[in-house]
Backbone as JSON Lines, residues from 0, in Angstrom:
{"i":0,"aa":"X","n":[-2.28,2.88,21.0],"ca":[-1.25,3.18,20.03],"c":[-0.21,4.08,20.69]}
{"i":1,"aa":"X","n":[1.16,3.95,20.34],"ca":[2.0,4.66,21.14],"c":[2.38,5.93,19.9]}
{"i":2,"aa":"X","n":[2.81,6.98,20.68],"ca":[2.56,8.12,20.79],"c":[3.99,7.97,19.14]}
{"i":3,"aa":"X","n":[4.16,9.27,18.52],"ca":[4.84,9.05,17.37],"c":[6.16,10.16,17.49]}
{"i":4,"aa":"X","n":[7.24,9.29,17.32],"ca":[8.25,9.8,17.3],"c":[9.19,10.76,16.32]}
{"i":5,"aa":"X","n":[9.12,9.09,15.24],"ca":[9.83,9.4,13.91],"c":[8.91,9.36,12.98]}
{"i":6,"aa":"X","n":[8.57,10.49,12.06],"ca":[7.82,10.6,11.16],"c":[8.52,10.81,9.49]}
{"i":7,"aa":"X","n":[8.37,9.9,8.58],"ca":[8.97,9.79,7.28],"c":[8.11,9.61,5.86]}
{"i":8,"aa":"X","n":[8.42,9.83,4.54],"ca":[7.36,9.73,3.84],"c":[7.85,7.97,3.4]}
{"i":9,"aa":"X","n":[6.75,7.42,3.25],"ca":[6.77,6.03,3.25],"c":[7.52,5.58,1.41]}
{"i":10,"aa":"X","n":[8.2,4.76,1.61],"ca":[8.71,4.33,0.28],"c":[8.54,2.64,0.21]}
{"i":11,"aa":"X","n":[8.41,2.26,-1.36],"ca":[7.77,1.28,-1.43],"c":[8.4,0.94,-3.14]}
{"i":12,"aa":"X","n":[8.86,-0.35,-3.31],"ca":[9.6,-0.01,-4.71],"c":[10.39,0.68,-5.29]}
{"i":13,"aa":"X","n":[10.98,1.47,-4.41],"ca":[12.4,2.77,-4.62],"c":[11.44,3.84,-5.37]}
{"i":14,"aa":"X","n":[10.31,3.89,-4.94],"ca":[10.0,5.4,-4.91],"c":[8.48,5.61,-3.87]}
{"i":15,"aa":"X","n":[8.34,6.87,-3.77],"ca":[7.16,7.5,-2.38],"c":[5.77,6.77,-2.86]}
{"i":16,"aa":"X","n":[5.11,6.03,-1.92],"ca":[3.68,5.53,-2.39],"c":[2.75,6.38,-1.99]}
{"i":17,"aa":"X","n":[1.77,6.6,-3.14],"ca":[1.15,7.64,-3.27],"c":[-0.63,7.21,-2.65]}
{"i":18,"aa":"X","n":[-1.31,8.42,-2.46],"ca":[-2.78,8.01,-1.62],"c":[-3.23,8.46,-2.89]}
{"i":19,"aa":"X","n":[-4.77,7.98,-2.75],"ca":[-5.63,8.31,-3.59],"c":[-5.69,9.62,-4.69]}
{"i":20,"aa":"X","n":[-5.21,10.81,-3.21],"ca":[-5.21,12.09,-3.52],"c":[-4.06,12.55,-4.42]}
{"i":21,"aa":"X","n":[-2.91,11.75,-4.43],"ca":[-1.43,11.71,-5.47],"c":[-0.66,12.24,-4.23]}
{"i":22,"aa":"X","n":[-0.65,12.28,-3.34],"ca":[-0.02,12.72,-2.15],"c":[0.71,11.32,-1.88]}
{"i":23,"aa":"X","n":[1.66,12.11,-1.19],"ca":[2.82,11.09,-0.21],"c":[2.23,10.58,1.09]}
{"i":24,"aa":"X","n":[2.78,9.41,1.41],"ca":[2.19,8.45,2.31],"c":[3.13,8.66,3.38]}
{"i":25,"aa":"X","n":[2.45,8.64,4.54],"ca":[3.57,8.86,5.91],"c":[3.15,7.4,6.5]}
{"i":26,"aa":"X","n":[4.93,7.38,6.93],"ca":[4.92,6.13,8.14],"c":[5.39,6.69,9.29]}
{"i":27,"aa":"X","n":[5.4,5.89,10.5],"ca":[6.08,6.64,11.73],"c":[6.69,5.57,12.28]}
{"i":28,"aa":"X","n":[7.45,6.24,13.62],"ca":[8.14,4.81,14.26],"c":[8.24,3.45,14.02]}
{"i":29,"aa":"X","n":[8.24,2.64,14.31],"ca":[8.69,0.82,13.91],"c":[9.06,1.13,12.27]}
{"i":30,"aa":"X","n":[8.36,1.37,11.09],"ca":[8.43,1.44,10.04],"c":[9.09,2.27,9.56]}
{"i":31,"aa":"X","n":[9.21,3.85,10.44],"ca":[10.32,4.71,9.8],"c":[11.65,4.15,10.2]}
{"i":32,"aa":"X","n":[12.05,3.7,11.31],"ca":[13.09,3.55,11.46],"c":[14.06,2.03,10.39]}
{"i":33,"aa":"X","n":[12.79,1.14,10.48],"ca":[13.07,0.3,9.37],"c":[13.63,0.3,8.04]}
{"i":34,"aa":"X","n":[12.39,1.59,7.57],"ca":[13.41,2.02,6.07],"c":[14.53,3.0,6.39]}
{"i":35,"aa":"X","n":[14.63,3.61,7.55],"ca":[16.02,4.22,7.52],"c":[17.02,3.63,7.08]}
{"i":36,"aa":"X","n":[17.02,2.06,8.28],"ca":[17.98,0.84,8.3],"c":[18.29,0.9,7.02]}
{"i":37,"aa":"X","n":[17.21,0.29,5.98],"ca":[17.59,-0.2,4.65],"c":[18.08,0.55,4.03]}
{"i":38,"aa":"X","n":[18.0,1.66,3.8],"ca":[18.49,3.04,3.37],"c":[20.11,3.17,3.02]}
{"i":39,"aa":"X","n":[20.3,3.31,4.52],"ca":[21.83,3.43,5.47],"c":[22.06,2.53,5.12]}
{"i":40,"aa":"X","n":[22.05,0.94,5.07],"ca":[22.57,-0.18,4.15],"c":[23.01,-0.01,2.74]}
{"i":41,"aa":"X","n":[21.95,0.42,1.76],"ca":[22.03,0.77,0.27],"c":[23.3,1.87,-0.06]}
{"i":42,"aa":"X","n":[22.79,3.05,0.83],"ca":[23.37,3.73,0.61],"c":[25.3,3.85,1.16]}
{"i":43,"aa":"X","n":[25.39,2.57,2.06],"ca":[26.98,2.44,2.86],"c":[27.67,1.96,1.29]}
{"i":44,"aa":"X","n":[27.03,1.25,0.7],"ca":[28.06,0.59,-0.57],"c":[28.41,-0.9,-0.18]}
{"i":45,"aa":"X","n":[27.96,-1.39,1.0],"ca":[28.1,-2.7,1.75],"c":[27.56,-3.79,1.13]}
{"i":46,"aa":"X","n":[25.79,-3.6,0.57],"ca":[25.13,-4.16,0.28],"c":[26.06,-4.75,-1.84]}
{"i":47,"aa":"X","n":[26.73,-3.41,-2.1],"ca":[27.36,-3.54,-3.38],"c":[28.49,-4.48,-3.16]}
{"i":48,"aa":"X","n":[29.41,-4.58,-2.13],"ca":[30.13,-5.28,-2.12],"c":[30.28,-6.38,-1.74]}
{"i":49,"aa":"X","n":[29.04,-7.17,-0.94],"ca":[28.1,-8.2,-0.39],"c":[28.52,-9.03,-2.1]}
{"i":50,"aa":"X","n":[27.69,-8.67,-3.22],"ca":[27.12,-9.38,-4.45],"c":[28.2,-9.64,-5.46]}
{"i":51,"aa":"X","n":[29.48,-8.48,-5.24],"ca":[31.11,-9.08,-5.32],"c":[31.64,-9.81,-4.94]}
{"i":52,"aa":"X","n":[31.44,-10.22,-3.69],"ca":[32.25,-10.81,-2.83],"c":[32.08,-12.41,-3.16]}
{"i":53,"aa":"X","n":[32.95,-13.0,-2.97],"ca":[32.68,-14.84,-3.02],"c":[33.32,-15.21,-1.87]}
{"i":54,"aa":"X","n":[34.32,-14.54,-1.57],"ca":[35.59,-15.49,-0.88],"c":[34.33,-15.7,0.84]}
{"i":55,"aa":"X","n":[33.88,-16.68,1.41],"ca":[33.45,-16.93,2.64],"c":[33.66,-15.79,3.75]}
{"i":56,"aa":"X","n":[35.11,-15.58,3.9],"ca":[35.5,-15.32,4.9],"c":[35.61,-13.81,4.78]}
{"i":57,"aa":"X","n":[36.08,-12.82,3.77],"ca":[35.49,-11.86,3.5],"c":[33.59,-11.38,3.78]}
{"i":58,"aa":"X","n":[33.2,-12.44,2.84],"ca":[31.83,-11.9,3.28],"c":[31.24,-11.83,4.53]}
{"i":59,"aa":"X","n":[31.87,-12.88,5.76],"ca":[31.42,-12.4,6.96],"c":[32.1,-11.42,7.67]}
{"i":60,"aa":"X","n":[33.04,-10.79,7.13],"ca":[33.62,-9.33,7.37],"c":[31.92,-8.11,7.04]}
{"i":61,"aa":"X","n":[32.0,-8.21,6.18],"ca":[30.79,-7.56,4.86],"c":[29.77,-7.47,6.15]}
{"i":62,"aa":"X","n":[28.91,-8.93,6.85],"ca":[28.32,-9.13,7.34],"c":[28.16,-8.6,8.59]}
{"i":63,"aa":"X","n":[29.82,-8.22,9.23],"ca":[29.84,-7.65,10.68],"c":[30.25,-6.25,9.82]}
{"i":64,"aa":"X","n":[30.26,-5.74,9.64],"ca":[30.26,-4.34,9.13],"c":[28.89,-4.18,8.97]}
{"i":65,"aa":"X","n":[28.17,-4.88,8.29],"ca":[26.43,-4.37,8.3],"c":[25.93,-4.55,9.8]}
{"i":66,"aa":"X","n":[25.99,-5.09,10.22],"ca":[25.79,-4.94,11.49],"c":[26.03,-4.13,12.43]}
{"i":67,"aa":"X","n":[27.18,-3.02,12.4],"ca":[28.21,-2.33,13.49],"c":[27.7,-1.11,12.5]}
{"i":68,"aa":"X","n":[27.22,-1.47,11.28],"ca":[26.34,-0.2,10.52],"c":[24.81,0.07,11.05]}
{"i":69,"aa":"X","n":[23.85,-0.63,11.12],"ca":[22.98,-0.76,11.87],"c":[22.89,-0.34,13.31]}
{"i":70,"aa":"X","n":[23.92,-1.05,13.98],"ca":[24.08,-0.93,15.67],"c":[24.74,0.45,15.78]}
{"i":71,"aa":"X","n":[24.7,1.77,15.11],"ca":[25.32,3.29,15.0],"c":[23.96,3.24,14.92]}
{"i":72,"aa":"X","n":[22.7,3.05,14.72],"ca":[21.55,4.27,14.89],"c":[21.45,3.96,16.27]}
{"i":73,"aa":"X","n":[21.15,4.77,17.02],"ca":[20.82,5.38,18.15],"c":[19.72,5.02,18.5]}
{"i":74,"aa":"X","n":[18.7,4.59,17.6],"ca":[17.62,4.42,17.91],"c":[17.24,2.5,18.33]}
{"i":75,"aa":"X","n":[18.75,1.55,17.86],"ca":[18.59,0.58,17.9],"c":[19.47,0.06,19.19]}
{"i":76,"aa":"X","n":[19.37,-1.06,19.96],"ca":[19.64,-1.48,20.96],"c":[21.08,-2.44,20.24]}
{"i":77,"aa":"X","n":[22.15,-1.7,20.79],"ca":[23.62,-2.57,20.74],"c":[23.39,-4.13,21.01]}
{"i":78,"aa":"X","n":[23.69,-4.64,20.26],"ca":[24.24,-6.07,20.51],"c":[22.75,-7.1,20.05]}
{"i":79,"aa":"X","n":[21.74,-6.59,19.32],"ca":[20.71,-6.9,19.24],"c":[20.61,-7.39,17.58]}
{"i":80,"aa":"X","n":[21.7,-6.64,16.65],"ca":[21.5,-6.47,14.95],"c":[21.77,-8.18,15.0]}
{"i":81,"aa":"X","n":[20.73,-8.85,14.24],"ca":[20.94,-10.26,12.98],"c":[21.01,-9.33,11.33]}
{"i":82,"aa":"X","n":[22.02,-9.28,10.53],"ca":[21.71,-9.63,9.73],"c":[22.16,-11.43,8.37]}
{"i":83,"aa":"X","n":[20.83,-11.26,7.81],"ca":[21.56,-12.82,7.17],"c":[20.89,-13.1,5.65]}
{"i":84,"aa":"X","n":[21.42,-13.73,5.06],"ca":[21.28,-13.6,3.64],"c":[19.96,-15.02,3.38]}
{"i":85,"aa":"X","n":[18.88,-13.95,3.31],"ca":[17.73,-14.59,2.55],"c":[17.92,-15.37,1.6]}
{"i":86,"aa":"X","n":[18.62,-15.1,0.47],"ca":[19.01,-15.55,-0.82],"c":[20.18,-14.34,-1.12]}
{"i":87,"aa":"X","n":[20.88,-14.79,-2.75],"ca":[21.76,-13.85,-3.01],"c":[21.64,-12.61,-3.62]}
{"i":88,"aa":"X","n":[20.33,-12.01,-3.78],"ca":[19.64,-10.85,-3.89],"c":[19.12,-9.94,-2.91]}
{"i":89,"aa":"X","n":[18.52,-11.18,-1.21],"ca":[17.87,-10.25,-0.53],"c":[18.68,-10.61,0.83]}
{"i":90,"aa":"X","n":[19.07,-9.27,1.76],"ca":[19.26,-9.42,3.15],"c":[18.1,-9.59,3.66]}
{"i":91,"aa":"X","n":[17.91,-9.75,4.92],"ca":[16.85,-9.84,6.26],"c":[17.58,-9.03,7.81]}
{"i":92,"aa":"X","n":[17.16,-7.96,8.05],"ca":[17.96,-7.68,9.08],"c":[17.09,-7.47,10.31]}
{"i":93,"aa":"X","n":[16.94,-7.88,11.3],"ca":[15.95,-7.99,12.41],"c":[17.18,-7.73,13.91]}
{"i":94,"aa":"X","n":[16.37,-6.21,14.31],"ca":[17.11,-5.61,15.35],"c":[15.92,-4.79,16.26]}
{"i":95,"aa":"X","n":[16.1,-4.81,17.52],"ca":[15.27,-4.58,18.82],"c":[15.88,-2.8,18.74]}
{"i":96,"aa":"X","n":[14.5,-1.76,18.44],"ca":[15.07,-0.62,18.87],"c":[14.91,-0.25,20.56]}
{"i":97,"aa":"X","n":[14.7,0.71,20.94],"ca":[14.78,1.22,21.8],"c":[13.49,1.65,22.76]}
{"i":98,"aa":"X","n":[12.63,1.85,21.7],"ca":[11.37,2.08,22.09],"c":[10.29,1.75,21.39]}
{"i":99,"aa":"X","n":[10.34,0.79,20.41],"ca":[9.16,0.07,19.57],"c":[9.4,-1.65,19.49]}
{"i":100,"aa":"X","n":[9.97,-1.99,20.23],"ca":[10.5,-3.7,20.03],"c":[10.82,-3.8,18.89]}
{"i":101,"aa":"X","n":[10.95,-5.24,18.48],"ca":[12.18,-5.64,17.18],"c":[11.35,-5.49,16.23]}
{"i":102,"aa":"X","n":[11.92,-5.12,15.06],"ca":[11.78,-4.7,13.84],"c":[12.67,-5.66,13.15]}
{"i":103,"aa":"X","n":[11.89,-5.9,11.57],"ca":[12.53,-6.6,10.74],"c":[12.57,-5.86,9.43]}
{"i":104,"aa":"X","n":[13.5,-5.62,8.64],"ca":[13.54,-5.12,6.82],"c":[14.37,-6.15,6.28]}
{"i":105,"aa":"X","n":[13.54,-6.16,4.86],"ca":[14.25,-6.92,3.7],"c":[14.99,-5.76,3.17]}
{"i":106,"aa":"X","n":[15.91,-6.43,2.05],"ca":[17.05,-5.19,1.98],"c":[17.63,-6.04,0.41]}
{"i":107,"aa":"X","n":[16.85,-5.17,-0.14],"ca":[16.69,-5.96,-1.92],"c":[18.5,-5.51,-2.14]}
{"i":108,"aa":"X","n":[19.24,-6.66,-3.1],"ca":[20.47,-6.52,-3.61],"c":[20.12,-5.82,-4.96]}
């Protein structure tokens, strides 16, 4: 097992999943950095203007902006971000970090 970098409390359904004990659940690396991603998505306003959008050619604006949003963590390898529309509710974004290989998050609309 490789050694732990990023340590976060794990979220699951838009809120902290809890252990037996009612305590918060920790994730680390591959998985923390994952829900960061989704996070930093939700929280850019991108993902809001994704489910506005109709016009084609706009939305692959939308699309390289989530991407060039993604490819700013530091922790992910430039030129590596896919993201692409699962359906019109869910993204899929699958990007190679730096020190845990590629990672994938769904990214609920």
């Amino acid at each position: 097992m490789s050694e732990v970098f990023y340590i976060d409390l794990l979220i699951q359904n838009d809120d902290f999943l809890l252990n037996t004990g009612q305590e918060p659940e920790l994730c680390n690396n591959r998985q923390s950095i994952g829900q960061d991603i989704v996070h930093a998505i939700l929280e850019s306003g991108l993902a809001t203007e994704l489910i506005a959008e109709r016009s084609p050619t706009l939305r692959a604006d939308i699309f390289t902006r989530l991407e060039l949003l993604v490819e700013g963590d530091e922790r992910i390898v430039p030129g590596t971000v896919t993201v692409s529309e699962e359906s019109r509710s869910r993204l899929w974004v699958t990007a190679e970090t730096e020190a845990f290989g590629v990672i994938s998050a769904g990214v609920m609309l």
